[in-house]
DOVO-222876 format. One record per residue (C-alpha): residue number from 0; residue in three letters; z, x, y. Coordinates in nm, 4 decimals. Example, Ala and Ser with C-alpha at 12.3 -4.5 7.8 and 13.67 -1.06 7.14 Angstrom:
// DOVO-222876
NODE   seq   type          Z          X          Y
NODE     0    ALA     0.7800     1.2300    -0.4500
NODE     1    SER     0.7140     1.3670    -0.1060
//
This chain:
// DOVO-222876
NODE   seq   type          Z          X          Y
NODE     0    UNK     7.5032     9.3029     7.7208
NODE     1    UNK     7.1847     9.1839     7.9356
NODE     2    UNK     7.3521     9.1681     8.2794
NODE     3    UNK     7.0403     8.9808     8.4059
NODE     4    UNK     7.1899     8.6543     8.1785
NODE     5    UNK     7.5492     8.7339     8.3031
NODE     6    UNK     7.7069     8.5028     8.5875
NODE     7    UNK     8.0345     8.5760     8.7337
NODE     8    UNK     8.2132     8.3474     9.0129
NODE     9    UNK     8.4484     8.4835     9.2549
NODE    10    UNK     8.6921     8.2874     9.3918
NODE    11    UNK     8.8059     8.4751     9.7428
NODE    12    UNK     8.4984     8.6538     9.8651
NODE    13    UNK     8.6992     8.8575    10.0965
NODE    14    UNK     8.8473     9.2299    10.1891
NODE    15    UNK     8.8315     9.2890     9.8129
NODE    16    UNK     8.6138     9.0232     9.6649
NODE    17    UNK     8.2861     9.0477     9.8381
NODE    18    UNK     8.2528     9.4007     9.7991
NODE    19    UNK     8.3208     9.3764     9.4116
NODE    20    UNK     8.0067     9.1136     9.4155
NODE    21    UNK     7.7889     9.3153     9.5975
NODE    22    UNK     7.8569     9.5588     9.3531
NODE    23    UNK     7.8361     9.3598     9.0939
NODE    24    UNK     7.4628     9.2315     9.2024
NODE    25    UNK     7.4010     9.6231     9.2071
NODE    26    UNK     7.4710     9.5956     8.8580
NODE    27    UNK     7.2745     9.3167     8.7526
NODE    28    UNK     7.4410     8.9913     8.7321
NODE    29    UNK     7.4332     8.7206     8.9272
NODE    30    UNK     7.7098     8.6284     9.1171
NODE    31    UNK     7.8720     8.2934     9.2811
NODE    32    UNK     8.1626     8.3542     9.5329
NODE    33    UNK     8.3460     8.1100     9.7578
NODE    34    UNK     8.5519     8.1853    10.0642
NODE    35    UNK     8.7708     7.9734    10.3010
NODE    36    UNK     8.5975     8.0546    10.5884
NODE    37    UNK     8.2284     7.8887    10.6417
NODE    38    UNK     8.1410     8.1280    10.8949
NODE    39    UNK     8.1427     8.3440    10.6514
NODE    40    UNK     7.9060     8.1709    10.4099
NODE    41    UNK     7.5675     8.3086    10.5751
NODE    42    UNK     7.7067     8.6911    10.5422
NODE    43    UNK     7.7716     8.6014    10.1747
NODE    44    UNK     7.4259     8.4709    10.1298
NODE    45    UNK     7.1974     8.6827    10.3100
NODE    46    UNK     7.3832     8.9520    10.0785
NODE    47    UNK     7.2517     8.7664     9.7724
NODE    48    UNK     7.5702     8.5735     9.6406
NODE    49    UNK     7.5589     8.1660     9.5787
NODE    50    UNK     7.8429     8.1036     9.8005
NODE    51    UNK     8.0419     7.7557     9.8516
NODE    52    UNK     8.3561     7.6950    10.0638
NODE    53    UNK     8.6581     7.6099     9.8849
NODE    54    UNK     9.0246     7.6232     9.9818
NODE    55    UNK     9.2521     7.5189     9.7436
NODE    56    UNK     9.5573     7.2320     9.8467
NODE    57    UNK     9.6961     6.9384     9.6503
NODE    58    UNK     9.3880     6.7161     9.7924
NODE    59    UNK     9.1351     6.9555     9.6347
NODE    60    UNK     8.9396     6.7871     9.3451
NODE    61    UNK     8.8106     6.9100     9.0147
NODE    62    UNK     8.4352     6.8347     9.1316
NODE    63    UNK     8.4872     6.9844     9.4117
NODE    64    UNK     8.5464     7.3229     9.2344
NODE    65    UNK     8.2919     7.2464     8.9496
NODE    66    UNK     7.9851     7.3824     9.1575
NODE    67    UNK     8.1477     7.7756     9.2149
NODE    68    UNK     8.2154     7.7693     8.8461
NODE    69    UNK     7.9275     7.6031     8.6741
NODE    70    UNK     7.7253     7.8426     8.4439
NODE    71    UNK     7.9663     8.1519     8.4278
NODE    72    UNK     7.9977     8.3733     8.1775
NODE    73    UNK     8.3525     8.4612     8.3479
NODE    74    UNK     8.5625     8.3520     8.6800
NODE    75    UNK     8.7594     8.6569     8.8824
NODE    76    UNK     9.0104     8.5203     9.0418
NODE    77    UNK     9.1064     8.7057     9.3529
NODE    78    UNK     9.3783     8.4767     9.5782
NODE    79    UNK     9.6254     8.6119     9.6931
NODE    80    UNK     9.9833     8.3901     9.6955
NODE    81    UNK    10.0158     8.3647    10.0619
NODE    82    UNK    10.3732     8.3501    10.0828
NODE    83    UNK    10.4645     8.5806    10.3829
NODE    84    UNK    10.2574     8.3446    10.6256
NODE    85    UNK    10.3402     7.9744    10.4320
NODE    86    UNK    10.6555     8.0814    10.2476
NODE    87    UNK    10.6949     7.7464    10.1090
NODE    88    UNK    10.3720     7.7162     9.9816
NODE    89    UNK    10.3085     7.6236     9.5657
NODE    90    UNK    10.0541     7.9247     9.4895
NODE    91    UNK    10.0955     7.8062     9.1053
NODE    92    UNK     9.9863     7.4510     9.1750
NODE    93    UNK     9.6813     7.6127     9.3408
NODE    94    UNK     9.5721     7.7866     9.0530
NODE    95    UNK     9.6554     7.4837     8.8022
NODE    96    UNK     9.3825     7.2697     9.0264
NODE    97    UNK     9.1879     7.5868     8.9498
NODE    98    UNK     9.2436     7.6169     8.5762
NODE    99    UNK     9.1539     7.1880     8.5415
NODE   100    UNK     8.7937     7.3135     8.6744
NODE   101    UNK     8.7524     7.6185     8.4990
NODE   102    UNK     8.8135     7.3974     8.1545
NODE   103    UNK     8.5928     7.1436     8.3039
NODE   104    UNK     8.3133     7.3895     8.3495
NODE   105    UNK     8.3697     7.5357     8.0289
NODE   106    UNK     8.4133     7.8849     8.1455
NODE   107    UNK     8.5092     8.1495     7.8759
NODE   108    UNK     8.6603     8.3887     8.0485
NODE   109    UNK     8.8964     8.4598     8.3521
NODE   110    UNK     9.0048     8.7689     8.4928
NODE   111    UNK     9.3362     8.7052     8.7082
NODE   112    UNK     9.3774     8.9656     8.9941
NODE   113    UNK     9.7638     9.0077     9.0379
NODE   114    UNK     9.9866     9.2581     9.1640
NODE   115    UNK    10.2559     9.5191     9.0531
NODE   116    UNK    10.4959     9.2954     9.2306
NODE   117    UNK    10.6046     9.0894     8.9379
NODE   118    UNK    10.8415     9.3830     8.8874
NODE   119    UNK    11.1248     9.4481     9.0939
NODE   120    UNK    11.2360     9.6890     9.3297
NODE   121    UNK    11.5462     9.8874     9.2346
NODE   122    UNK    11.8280    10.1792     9.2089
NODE   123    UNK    11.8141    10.4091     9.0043
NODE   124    UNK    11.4412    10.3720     9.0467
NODE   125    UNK    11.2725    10.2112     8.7034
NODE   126    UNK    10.9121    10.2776     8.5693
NODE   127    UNK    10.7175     9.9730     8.4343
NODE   128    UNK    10.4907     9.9710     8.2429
NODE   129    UNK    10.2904     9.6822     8.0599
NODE   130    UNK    10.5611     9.6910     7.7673
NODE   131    UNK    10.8210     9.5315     8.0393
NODE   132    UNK    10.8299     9.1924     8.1027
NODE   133    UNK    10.7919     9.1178     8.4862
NODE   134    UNK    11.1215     9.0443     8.6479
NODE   135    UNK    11.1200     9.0152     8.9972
NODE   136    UNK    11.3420     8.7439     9.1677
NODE   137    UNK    11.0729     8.7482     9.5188
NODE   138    UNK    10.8992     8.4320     9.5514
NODE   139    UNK    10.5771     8.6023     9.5722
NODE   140    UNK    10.6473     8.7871     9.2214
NODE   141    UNK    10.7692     8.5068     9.0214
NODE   142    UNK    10.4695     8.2851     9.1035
NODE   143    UNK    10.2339     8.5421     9.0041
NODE   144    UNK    10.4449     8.5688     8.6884
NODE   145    UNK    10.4165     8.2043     8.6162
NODE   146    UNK    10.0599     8.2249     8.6546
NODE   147    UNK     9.9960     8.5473     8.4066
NODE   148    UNK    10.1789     8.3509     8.1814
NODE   149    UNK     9.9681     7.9940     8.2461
NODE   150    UNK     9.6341     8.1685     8.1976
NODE   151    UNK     9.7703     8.3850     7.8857
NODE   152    UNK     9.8787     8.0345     7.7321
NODE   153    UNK     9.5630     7.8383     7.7765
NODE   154    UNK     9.3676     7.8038     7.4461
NODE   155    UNK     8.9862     7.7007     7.6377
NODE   156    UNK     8.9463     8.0015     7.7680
NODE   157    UNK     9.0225     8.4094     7.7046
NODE   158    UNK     9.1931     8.5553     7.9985
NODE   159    UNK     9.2856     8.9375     8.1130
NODE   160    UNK     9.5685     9.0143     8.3609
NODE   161    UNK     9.5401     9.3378     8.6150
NODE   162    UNK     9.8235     9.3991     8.8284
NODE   163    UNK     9.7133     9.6370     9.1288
NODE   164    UNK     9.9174     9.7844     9.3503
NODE   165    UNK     9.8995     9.8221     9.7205
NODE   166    UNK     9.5159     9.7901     9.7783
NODE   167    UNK     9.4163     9.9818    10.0375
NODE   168    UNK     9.0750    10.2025    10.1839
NODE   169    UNK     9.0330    10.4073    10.4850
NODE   170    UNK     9.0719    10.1595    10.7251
NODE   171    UNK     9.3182     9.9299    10.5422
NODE   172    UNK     9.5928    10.2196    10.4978
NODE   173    UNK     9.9931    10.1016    10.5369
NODE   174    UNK    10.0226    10.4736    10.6879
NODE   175    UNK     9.8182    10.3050    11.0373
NODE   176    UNK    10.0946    10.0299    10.9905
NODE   177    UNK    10.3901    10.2616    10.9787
NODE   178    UNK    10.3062    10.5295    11.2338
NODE   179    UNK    10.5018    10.6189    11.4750
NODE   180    UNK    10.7872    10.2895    11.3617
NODE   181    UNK    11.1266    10.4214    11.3352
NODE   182    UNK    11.4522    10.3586    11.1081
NODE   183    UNK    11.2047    10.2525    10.8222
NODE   184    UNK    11.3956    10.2162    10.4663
NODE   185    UNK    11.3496    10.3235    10.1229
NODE   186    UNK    11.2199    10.6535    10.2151
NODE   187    UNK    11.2551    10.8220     9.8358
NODE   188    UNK    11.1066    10.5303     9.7143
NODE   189    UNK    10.7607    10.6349     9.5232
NODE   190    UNK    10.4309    10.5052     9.6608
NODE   191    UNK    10.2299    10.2656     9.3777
NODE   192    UNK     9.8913    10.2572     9.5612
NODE   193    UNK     9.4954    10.2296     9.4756
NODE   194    UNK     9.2011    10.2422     9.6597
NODE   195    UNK     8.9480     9.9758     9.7138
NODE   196    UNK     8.6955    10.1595     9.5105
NODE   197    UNK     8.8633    10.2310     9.2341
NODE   198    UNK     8.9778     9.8776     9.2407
NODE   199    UNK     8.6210     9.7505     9.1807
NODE   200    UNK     8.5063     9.9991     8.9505
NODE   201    UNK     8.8169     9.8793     8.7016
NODE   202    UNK     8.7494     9.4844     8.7521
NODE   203    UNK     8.3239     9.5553     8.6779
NODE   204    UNK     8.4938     9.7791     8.3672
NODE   205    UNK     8.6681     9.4841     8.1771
NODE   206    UNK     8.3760     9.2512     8.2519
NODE   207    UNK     8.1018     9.5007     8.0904
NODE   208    UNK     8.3106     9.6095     7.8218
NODE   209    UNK     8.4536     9.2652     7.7431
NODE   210    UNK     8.8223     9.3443     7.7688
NODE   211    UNK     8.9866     9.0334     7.7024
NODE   212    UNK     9.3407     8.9181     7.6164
NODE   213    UNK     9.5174     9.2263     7.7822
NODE   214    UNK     9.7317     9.2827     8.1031
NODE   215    UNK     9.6714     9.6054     8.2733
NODE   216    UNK     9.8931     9.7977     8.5570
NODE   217    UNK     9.6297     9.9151     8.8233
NODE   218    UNK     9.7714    10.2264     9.0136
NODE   219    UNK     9.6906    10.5783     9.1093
NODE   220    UNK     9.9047    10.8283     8.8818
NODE   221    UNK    10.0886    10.9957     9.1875
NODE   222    UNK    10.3666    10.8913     9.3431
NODE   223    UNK    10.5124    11.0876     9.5908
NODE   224    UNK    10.8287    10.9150     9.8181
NODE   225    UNK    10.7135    10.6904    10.0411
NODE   226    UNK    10.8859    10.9580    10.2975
NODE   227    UNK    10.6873    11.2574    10.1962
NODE   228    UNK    10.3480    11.0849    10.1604
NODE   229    UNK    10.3421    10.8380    10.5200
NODE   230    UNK    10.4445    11.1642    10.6790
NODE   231    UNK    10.2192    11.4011    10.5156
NODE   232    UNK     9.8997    11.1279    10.5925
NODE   233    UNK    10.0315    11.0468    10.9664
NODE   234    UNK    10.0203    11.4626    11.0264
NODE   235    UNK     9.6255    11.4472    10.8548
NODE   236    UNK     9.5309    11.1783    11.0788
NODE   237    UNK     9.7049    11.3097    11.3776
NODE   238    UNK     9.8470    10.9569    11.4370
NODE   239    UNK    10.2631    10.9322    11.5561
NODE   240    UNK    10.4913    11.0431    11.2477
NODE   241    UNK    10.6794    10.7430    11.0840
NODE   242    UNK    11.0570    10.8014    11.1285
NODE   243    UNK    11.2645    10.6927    10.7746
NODE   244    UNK    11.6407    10.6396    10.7580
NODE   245    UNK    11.7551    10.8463    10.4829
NODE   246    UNK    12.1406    10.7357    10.5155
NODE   247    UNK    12.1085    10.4471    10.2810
NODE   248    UNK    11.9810    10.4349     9.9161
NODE   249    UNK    11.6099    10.4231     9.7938
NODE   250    UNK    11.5324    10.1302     9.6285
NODE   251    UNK    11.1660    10.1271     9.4459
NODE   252    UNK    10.9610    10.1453     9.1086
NODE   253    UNK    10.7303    10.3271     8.9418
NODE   254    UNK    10.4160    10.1696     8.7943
NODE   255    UNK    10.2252    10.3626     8.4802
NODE   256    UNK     9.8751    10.2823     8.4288
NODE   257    UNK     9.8545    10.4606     8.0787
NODE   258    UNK     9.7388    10.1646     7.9014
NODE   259    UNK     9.3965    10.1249     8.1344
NODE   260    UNK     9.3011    10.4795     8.1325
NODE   261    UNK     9.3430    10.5314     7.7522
NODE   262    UNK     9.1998    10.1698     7.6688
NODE   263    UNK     8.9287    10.1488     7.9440
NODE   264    UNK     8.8642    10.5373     7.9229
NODE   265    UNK     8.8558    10.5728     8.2897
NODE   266    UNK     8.8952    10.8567     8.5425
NODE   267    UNK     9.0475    10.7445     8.8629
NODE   268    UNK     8.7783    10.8024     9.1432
NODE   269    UNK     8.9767    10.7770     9.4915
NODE   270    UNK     9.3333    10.8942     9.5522
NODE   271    UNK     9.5331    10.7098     9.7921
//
């Protein structure tokens, strides 16, 4: 592949997406991004990306999306649903505007940036892994599913699924979150975490190596209880220890990421 003739466009230049295209202009491509914000549009320029503002809502138009897309070899598409601050809101209508543009522009490949929350939560604790079909009942999770299933279906373009866990880097770690909070539940439920880094590095993997048509689970391969790790990171960081109540039951999951290592041959850089 000459990266120099490769465009991608990211839609959500933000905690994850603008450091995946500043990697990704390390690399050699070219990159278009958009954010929400337009303060935000110099910082995304001076660092080399085309960058347009676009939020997505039921008044967005097809041209107006056209421009971020025009010209790409392949669209990441890095949004997340939104639901804990607009609970109401249609996160699947968002992404059909999006998919009427990405036709229009007659881009050939998406990659769809979802989350390990399409499966549920539960007792005895399950493991998932790409084999099951997603079945969570939160309105976050069956969005997301309706979406996977949406891109899978459409015929213009090839499309390839990665369902990360918790994303999270040195300064965006739930342990800050959960310091020093008391009667916190589900404390033998197992962590399904990745870092930032490793995020990035697996997103830049599909695009060079062309993975299309797959789903992948994106999460590191430990999973201690939620208990045992929040605890054992809180004591590292010398921050107020996290107090669980251990008198109910665990509910949780376990996410295996089997299929991505052995398909993508990759070596998990960063452990959570």
């Amino acid at each position: 592949m000459n990266l120099t003739q490769q465009q991608i466009s990211i839609i959500g230049c933000g905690w994850l997406g603008f450091p995946l295209a500043q990697q990704l202009l390390k690399e050699g491509f070219s990159v278009k991004g958009s954010t929400t914000t337009p303060g935000k549009l110099s910082q995304l320029r001076t660092a080399g990306i085309k960058s347009y503002t676009l939020k997505l809502n039921t008044s967005t138009s097809t041209e107006q999306i056209i421009p971020v897309l025009k010209n790409s070899n392949a669209v990441i598409v890095n949004i997340p649903p939104g639901l804990r601050r607009l609970p109401n809101k249609n996160h699947v209508e968002e992404i059909e505007q999006l998919v009427d543009a990405i036709v229009a522009a007659h881009v050939p490949h998406v990659l769809f940036v979802s989350s390990t929350s399409v499966y549920k939560n539960e007792c005895p604790i399950p493991t998932y892994t790409e084999s099951n079909a997603p079945n969570s009942k939160e309105p976050s999770g069956v969005q997301l599913k309706t979406i996977e299933a949406m891109l899978h279906a459409n015929p213009h373009f090839r499309t390839t699924v990665v369902r990360f866990g918790g994303l999270i880097d040195d300064e965006r770690h739930p342990a800050k979150y959960l310091s020093g909070k008391s009667n916190l539940k589900n404390p033998e439920a197992p962590i399904n975490l990745i870092h930032k880094v490793d995020a990035i590095n697996i997103l830049i993997k599909i695009l060079k190596e062309a993975h299309w048509q797959e789903t992948f689970n994106a999460v590191y391969p430990r999973h201690p209880s939620r208990e045992n790790f929040y605890t054992s990171h809180c004591k590292s960081q010398n921050l107020p220890l996290p107090e669980f109540n251990t008198s109910g039951v665990s509910v949780g999951k376990i996410i295996r990421s089997e299929k991505l290592v052995q398909l993508l041959n990759y070596n998990y850089i960063q452990s959570p």
